[in-house]
C-alpha positions in Angstrom: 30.0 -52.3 -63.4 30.7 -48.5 -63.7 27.1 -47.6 -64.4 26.0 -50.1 -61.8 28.2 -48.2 -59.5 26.9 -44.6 -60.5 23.8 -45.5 -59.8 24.3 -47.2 -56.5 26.4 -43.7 -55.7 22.8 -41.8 -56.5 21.0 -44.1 -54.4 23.7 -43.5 -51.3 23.2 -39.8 -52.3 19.1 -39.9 -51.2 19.8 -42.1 -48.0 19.8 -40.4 -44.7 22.3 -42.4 -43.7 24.8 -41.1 -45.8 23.5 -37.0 -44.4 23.4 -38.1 -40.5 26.2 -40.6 -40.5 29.5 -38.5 -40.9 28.2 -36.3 -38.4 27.3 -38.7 -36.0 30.7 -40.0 -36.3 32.1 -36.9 -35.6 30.1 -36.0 -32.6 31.3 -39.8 -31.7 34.7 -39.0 -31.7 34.7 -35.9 -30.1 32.3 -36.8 -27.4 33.7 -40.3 -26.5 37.0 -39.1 -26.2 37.0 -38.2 -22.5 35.2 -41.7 -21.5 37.9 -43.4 -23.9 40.6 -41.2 -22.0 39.5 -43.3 -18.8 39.6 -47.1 -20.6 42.6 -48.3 -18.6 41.3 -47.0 -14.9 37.9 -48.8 -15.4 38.6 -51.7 -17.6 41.9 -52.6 -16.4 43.8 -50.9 -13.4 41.6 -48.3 -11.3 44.8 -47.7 -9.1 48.0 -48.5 -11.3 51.2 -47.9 -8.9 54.6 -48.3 -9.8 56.4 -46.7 -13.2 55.7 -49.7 -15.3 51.6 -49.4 -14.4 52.0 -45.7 -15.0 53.2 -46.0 -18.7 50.7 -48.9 -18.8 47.8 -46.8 -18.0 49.5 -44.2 -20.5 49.6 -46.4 -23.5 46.7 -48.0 -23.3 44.2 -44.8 -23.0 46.4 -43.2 -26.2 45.0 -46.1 -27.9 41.7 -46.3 -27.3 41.2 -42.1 -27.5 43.1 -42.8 -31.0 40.4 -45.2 -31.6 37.5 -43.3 -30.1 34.5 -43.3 -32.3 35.1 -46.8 -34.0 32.1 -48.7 -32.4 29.9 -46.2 -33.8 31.0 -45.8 -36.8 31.4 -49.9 -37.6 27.8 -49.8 -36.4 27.2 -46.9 -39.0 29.0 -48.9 -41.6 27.1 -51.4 -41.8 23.5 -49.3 -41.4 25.1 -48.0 -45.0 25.3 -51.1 -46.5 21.9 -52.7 -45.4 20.5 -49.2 -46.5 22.1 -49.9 -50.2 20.1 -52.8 -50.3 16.6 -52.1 -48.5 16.4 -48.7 -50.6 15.2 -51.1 -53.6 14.2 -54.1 -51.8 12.1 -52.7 -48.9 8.5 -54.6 -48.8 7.2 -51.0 -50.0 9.3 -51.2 -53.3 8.7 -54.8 -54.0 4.9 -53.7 -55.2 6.6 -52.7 -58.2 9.1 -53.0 -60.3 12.7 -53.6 -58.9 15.9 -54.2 -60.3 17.4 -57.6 -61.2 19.4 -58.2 -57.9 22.2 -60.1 -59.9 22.8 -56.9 -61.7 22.4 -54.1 -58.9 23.9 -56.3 -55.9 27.7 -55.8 -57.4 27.6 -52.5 -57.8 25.9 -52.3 -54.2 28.6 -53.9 -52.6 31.3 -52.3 -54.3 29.6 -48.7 -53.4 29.2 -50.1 -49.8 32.8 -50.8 -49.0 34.2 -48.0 -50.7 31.5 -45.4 -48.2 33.0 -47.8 -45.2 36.7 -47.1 -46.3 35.9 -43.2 -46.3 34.1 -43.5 -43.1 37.0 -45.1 -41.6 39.4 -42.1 -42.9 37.0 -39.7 -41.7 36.7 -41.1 -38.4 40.2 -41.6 -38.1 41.4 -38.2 -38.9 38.9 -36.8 -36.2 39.8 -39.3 -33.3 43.9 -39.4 -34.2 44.6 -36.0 -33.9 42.3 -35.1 -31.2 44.2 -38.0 -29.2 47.0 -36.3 -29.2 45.6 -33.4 -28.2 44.5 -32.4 -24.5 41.2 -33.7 -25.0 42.9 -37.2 -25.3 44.7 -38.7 -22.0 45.7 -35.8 -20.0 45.3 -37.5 -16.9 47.8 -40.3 -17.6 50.1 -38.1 -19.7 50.4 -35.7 -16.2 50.8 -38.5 -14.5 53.6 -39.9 -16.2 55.2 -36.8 -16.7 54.9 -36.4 -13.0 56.7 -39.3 -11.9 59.9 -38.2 -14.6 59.3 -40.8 -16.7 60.7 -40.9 -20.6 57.9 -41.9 -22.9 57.3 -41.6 -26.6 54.3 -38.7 -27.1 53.8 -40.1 -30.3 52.3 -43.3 -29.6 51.9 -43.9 -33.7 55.8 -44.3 -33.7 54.6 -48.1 -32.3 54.6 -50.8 -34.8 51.9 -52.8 -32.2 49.8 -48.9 -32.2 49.6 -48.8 -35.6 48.6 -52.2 -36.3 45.7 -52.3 -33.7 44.0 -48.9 -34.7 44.8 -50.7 -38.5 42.5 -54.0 -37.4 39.7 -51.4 -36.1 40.1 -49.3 -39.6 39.7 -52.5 -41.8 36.7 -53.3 -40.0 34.5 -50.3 -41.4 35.0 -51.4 -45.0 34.0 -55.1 -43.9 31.0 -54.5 -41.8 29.4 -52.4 -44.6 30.1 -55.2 -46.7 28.0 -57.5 -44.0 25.3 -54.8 -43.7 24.7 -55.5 -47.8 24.1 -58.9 -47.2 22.3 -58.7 -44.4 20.0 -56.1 -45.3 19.1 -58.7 -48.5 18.9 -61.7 -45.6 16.4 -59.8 -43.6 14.3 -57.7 -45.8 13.2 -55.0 -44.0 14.2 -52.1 -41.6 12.5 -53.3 -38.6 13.8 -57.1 -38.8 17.0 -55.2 -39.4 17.1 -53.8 -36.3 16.0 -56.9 -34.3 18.6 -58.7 -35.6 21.4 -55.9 -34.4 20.1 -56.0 -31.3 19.8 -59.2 -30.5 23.3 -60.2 -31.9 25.1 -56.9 -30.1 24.2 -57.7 -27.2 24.7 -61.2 -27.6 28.1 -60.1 -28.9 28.7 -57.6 -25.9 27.7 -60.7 -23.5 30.2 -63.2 -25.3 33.0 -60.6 -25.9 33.2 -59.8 -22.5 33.3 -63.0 -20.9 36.1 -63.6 -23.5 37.9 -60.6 -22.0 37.5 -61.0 -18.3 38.1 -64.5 -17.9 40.7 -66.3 -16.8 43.0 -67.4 -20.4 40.9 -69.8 -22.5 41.6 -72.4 -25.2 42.8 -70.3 -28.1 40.4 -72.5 -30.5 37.7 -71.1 -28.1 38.2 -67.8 -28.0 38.8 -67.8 -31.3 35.2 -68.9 -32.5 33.5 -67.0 -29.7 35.1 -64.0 -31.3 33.8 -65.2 -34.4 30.1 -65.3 -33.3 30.6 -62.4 -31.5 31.6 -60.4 -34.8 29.9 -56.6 -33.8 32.1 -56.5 -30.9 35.2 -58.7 -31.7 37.1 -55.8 -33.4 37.0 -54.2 -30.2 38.4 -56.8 -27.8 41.2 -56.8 -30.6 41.9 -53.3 -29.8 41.2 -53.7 -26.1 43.8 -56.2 -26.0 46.1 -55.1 -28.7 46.6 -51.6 -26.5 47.0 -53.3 -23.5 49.2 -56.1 -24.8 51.5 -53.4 -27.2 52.5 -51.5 -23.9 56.3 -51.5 -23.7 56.1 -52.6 -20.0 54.2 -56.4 -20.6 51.2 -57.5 -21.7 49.0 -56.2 -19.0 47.8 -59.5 -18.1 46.8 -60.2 -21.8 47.6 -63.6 -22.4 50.9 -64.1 -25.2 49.3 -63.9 -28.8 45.4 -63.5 -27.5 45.8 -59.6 -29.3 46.6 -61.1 -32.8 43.8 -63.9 -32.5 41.4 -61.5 -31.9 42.6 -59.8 -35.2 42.5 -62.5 -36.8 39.1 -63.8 -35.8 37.7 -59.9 -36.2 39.0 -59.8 -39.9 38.4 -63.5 -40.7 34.9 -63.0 -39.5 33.9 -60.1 -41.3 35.5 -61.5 -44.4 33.3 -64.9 -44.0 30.5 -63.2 -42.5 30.8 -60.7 -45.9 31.0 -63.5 -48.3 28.3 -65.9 -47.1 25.7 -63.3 -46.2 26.1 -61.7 -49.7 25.6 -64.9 -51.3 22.8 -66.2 -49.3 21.1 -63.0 -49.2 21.1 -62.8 -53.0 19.6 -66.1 -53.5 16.9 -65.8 -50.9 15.8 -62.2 -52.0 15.5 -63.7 -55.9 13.4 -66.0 -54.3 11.4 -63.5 -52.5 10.9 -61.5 -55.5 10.1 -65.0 -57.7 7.7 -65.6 -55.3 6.5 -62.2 -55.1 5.9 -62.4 -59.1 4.0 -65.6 -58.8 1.4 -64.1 -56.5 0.6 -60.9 -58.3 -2.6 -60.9 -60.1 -2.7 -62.6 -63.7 0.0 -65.0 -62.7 
């Protein structure tokens, strides 16, 4: 496994994802923070009056400039783990010889989620402290300030904080495990992209109509967040900041934050294991069948 490992580490090494990604993550960060700053006025409240709307509006946009970046970077995660696997099983390579995917596809994986876990620290160590800053909320922090209300500028000091920016964290880790499958499901770069179009927006579609609907069945939302894995990590944290305020739950139904934790880890732990093991077998099959048509066979 170690020298499996090395070498998938060489192969990250020569992937542009692995040059461009950090420092589109970065720019992410930085550059979403301002429209994460304004989450609360356009997603949930425009006009929040009274003290317990104030701190509302001034807990929920810590969270999500605390968490600015993520999308990207989930999205970036699992780019690095399909690019693991299509940088020895693109179409181009397959015209000669390739490694045996039962011995490269460990190491793969293990390389994947370990570049995920980093990402997430990286990401995390931008967006946190810059949250805190005055490129975070300064509009709701004046605001509450203004009103002379006591609140907590450390917003990590909240059990419910910590553990909704920890669900969004976890994620990177276990979508660069999904890109590795899914990058041996689909073969090539340009199905590859199909596919993460069609199933973000798909996901967008599903994970907002989870969101702004009235309270559905719990079994409901729970598989639509399932289905709607790209984007369910996101309505956890959606919720989870609006829900962790210490004034209410912001009209988040009671226990709709942790199911769509749940459903966001379960489904990138299912989606993880199944595509890896599918997309092993089928791409030994490609490259069995790829053997069988070569000349002198």
């Amino acid at each position: 496994m170690r020298a499996a490992v090395g070498r998938e580490c060489r192969v990250l090494v020569h992937s542009p994802v692995l040059w461009c990604g950090p420092l589109l993550l970065v720019a992410a960060a930085v550059l979403l923070m301002r429209v994460n700053a304004g989450y609360h006025d356009f997603w949930v409240n425009y006009d929040p009056q009274g003290d317990d709307q104030i701190l509302a509006r001034y807990h929920t946009d810590g969270v999500q400039t605390a968490t600015s970046g993520f999308l990207v970077g989930h999205l970036l995660a699992l780019l690095l783990g399909a690019a693991l696997v299509l940088a020895d099983y693109a179409p181009a390579r397959l015209a000669g010889p390739v490694p045996d995917p039962r011995r490269v596809l460990p190491g793969k994986l293990t390389v994947a989620v370990g570049a995920g876990l980093l990402l997430a620290l990286l990401n995390a160590a931008v967006s946190i402290p810059l949250a805190a800053s005055d490129l975070g909320p300064p509009p709701s922090r004046t605001r509450v300030e203004a009103a002379g209300l006591s609140f907590d500028p450390d917003l990590l000091a909240d059990p419910g904080v910590r553990l909704t920016i920890a669900v969004g964290l976890a994620m990177f880790p276990l979508l660069a495990a999904v890109g590795v499958g899914l990058g041996a499901l689909v073969g090539t770069w340009s199905r590859l992209f199909a596919v993460l179009v069609l199933w973000g927006l798909a996901s967008i579609v599903v994970g907002g109509a989870v969101s702004l609907s009235a309270p559905r069945p719990p079994a409901l939302v729970f598989g639509l967040l399932l289905a709607a894995l790209p984007i369910s990590g996101h309505v956890a944290i959606g919720w989870g900041a609006v829900a962790a305020s210490p004034v209410g739950s912001g009209g988040v139904p009671t226990g709709y934050p942790e199911l769509a934790a749940v459903a966001a880890l379960a489904g990138g732990l299912g989606y993880a294991a199944f595509g890896y093991r599918l997309g092993a077998a089928l791409l030994r099959r490609r490259l069995a069948e790829r053997q069988l048509t070569r000349p002198g066979h």
